[in-house]
C-alpha positions in Angstrom: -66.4 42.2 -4.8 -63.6 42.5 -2.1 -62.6 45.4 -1.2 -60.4 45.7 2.3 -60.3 49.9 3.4 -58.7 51.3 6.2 -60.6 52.9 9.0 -58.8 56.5 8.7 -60.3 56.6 5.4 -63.7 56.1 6.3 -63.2 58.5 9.1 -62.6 61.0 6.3 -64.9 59.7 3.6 -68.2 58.6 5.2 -70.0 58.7 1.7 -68.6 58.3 -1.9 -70.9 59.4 -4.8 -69.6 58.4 -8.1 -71.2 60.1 -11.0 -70.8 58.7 -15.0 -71.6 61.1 -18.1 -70.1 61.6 -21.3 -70.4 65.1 -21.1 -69.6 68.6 -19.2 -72.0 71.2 -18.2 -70.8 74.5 -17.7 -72.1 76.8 -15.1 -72.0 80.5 -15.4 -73.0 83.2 -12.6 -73.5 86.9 -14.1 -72.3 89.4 -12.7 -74.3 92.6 -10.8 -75.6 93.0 -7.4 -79.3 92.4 -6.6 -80.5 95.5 -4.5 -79.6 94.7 -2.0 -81.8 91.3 -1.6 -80.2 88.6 0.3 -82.2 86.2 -1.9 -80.4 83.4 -3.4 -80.2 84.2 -7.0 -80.6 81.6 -9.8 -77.9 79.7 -12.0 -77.9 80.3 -15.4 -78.0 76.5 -17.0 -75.6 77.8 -19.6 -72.8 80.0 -20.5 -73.1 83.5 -22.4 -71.7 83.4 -25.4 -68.3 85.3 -26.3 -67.8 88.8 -27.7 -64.2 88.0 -29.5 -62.5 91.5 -29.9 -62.2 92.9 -33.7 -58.8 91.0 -34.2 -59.7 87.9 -33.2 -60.7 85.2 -35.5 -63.4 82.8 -33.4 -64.9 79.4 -34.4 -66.8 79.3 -37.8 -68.8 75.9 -37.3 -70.0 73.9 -34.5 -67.5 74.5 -31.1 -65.1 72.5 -31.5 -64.9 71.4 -34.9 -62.8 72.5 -37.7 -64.6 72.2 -41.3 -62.8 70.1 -43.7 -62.8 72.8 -46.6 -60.8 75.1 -43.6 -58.4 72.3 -43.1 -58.0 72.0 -46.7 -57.6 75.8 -47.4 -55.0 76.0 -44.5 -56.1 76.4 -40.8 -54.2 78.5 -38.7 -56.0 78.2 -36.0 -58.9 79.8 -33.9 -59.2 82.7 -30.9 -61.7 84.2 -29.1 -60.0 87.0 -26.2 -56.9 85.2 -26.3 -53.6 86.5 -27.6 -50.1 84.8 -28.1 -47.9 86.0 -25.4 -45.0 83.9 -25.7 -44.1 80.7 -26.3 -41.7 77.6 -25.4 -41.5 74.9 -28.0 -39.2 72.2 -26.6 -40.4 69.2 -28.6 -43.8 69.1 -28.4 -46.4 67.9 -25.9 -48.9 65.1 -25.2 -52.3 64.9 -22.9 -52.1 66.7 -19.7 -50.6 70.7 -18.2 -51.0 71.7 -14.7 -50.3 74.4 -13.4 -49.0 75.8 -9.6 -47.7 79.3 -7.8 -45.2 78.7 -4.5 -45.4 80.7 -1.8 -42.1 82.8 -3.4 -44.5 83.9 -6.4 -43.0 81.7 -9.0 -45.7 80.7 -11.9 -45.0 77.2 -12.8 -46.4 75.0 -15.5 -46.3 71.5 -15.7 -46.8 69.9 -19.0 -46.1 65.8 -20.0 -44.4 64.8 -23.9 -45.0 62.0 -26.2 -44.5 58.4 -24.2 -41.0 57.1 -24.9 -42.9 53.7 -26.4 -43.8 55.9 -29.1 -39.6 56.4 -30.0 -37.3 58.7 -29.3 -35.6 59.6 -32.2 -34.2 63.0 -32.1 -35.8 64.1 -28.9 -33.2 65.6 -26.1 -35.6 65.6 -23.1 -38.0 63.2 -21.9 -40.7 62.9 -19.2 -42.6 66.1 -17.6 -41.4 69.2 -18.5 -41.3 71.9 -15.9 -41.6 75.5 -17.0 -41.0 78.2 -15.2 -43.3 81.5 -16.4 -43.3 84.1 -13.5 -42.0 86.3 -16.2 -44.7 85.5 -18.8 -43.0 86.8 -21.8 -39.8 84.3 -21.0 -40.9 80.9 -20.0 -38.2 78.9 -19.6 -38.0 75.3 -18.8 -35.7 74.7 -15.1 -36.9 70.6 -14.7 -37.7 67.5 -16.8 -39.0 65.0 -14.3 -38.2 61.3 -15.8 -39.7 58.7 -12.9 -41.8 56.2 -14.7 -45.2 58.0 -14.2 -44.0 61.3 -15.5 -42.3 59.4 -18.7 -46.3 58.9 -19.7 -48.4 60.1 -17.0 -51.6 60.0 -19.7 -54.5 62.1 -18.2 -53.2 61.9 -14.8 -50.7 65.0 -14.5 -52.4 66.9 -11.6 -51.5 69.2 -8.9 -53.1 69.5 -5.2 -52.7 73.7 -4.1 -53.9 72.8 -0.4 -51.0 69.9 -0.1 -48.9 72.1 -2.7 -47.9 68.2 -4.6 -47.5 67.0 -8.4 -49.1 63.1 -9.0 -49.2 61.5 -11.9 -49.5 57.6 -12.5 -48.0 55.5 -14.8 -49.9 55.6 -18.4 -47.6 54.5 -20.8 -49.8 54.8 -23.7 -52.2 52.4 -22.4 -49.5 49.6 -21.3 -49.0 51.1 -17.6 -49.2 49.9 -14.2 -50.1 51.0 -10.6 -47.5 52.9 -10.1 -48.0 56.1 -8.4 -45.3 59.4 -8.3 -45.9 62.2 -5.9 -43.7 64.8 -6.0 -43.2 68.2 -3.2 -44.0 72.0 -4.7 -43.8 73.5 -1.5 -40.1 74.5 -1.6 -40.0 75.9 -5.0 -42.0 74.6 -7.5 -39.6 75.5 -10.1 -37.9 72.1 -8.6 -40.1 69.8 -7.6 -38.7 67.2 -5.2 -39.9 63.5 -5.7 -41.6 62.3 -2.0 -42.8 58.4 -3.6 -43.0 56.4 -6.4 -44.9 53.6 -5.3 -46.6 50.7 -6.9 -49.9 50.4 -5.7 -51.9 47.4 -5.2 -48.7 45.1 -4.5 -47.0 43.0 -2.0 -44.2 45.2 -2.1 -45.9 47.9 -1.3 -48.0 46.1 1.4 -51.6 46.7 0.2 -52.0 43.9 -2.2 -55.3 42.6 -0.3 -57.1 46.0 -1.6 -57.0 44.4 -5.1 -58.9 41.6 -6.3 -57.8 38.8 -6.9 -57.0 38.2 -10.8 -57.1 42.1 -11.2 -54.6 44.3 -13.0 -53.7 47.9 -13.0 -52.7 49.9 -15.2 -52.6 54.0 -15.1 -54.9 56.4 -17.2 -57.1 59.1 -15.5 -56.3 60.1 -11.9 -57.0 63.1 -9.5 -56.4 64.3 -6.2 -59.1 64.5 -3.8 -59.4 68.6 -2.5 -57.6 67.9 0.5 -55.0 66.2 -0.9 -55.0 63.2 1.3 -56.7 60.5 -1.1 -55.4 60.3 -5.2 -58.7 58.7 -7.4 -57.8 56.7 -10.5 -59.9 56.1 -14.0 -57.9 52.5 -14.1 -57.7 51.1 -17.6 -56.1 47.5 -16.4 -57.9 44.2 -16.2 -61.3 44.4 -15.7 -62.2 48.5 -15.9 -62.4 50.2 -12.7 -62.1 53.4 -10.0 -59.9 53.1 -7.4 -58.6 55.0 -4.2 -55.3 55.2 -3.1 -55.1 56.8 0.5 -51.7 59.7 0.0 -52.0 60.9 3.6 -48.1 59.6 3.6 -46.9 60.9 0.7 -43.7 58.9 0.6 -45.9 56.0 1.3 -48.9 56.1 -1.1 -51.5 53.0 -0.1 -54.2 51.4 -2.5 -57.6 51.4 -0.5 -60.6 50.5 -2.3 -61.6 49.5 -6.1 -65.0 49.2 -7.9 -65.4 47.2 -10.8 -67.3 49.3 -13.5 -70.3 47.4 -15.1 -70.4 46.4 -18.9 -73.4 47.1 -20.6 -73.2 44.9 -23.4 -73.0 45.0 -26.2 -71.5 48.1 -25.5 -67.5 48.4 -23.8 -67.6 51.0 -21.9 -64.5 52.1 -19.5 -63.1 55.0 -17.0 -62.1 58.3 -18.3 -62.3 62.2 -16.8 -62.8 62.4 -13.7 -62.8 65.5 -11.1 -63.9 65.3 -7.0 -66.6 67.1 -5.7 -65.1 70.2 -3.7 -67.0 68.4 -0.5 -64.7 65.3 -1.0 -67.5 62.8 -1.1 -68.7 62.8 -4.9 -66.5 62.3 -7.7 -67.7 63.3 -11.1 -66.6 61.1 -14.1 -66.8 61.1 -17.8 -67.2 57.7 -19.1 -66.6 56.7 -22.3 -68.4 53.9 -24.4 -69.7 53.3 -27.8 -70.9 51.1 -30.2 -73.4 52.6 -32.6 -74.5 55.0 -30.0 -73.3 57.0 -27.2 -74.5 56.2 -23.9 -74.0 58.2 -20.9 -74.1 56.7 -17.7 -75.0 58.4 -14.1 -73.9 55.7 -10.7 -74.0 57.3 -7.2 -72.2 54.8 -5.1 -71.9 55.0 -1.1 -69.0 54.3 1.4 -69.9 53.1 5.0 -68.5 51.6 7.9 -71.0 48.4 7.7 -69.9 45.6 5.1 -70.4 46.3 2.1 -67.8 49.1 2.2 -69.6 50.3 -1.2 -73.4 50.4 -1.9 -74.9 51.1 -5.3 -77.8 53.6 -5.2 -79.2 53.2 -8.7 -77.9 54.3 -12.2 -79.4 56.3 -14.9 -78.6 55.7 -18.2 -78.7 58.3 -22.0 -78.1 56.9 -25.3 -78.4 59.2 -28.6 -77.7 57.6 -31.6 -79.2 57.0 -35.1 -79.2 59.2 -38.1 -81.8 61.6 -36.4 -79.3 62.1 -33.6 -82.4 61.1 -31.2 -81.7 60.5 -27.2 -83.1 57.9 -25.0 -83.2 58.5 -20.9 -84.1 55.4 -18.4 -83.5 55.0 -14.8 -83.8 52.7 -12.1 
């Protein structure tokens, strides 16, 4: 694997752990104070359950799922301490909503609508819709932002507080490329101004050696980095891979480094969620692959200085499968 990176990133990313799983664990810490004691207290591994209030109408079945005879009788939908305040229809939504308060105290949301490959018959507005709810009983939409990335930004619609930016990257139901749109917040996010839309990995854009030769991207999952200066992809283009695109100039967004996720055959797997560790050096992702069982994987990769830019630590892999639902762990 070739991978060329540029030595201001490595000044800022000395290690790079790269974690797979198919799942989320949630982390709760109760409330109460301890006596006093300046003893660290433990982590609950899970979450208390919910007390729903008396007019709420909480799941019935397993979280998450809807029983056919309710969606047969007529769902309507579930709540648990959570009321309709108000509401903005516009015509409809798709994947991703992000949200962001300027320094003047506007509430913003950020929300992206069905691709335009998927038609647009009798739709008005297309791309990212930008909604302004400082007064929460009245949102009201001020923007629609219609660069090619917010047309179909997939699962990539995120916003950086500490930079105060929009990304997204160009999705387009799974027929994207590398392109890359950052856009300002810090003025009023109410009107985000676009700073790049780049695309990455090109001669064009001068960082065409940071891809392999042969290799194609194409948009899907992507994230900022805490300090805003590097954007992480889940690429979906030819063969599956991470990559990292160094934002440090936002109106000149630079492709940096890519590694090539392994196939476990016969199983395809490929990229999917993925969030950064608040430290910068770890970046947590949900990887997706099936074939008659699920199989989560667990990769901690390594950045240095010294060739190879990117070291492999080990991997542990779970599979559950079968009709007993029964789970398998290895390592090595």
């Amino acid at each position: 694997m070739s991978i060329a990176l540029r030595a201001d990133w490595y000044r800022r990313f000395m290690t790079f752990g790269l974690v797979a799983v198919s799942s989320v664990v949630l982390w709760g810490c109760g409330g109460g104070g301890d006596g006093g004691s300046s003893q660290p207290q433990a982590i609950p591994l899970t979450v208390p359950k919910a007390t729903c209030g008396p007019t709420d109408n909480p799941e019935s079945g397993l979280q998450g799922q809807v029983p056919a005879a309710l969606r047969a009788s007529g769902f309507k939908g579930f709540n648990c301490n959570l009321s309709l305040v108000a509401q903005s229809k516009g015509e409809g939504a798709s994947w991703q909503h992000a949200w962001f308060q300027d320094k003047a105290g506007h509430n913003c949301n950020y929300y992206d609508t069905s691709s335009p490959v998927n038609g647009t018959a009798l739709r008005t507005n297309l791309g990212t819709v930008v909604l302004d709810t400082t007064n929460a009983s009245k949102p009201t939409p001020t923007a629609y932002l219609t660069t090619q990335s917010m047309l179909d930004p997939w699962e990539s619609l995120k916003v950086n507080e500490r930079r105060q930016l929009l990304g997204a990257e160009d999705g387009r139901n799974a027929a994207g490329t590398g392109q890359l749109d950052l856009y300002d917040l810090s003025g009023d996010c109410r009107n985000p101004q676009l700073l790049s839309t780049v695309t990455t990995g090109t001669a064009a854009n001068g960082d065409a050696a940071a891809l392999p030769a042969g290799q194609i991207l194409a948009g899907h999952e992507g994230n900022f980095a805490p300090d805003g200066l590097t954007w992480y992809s889940g690429d979906r283009g030819t063969p599956k891979k991470y990559t990292a695109t160094d934002i440090s100039n936002t109106t000149h967004p630079v492709l940096i480094a890519t590694w090539t996720l392994p196939q476990l055959v016969p199983t395809t797997v490929t990229t999917h969620g993925l969030t950064i560790s608040d430290d910068g050096t770890r970046a947590y992702v949900s990887q997706a692959g099936v074939l008659g069982s699920n199989v989560d994987l667990l990769w901690t990769l390594a950045m240095s200085r010294s060739a190879p830019p990117i070291r492999k630590y080990g991997r542990s892999a779970r599979s559950c499968g079968g009709t007993a639902g029964k789970c398998s762990t290895r390592s090595r």
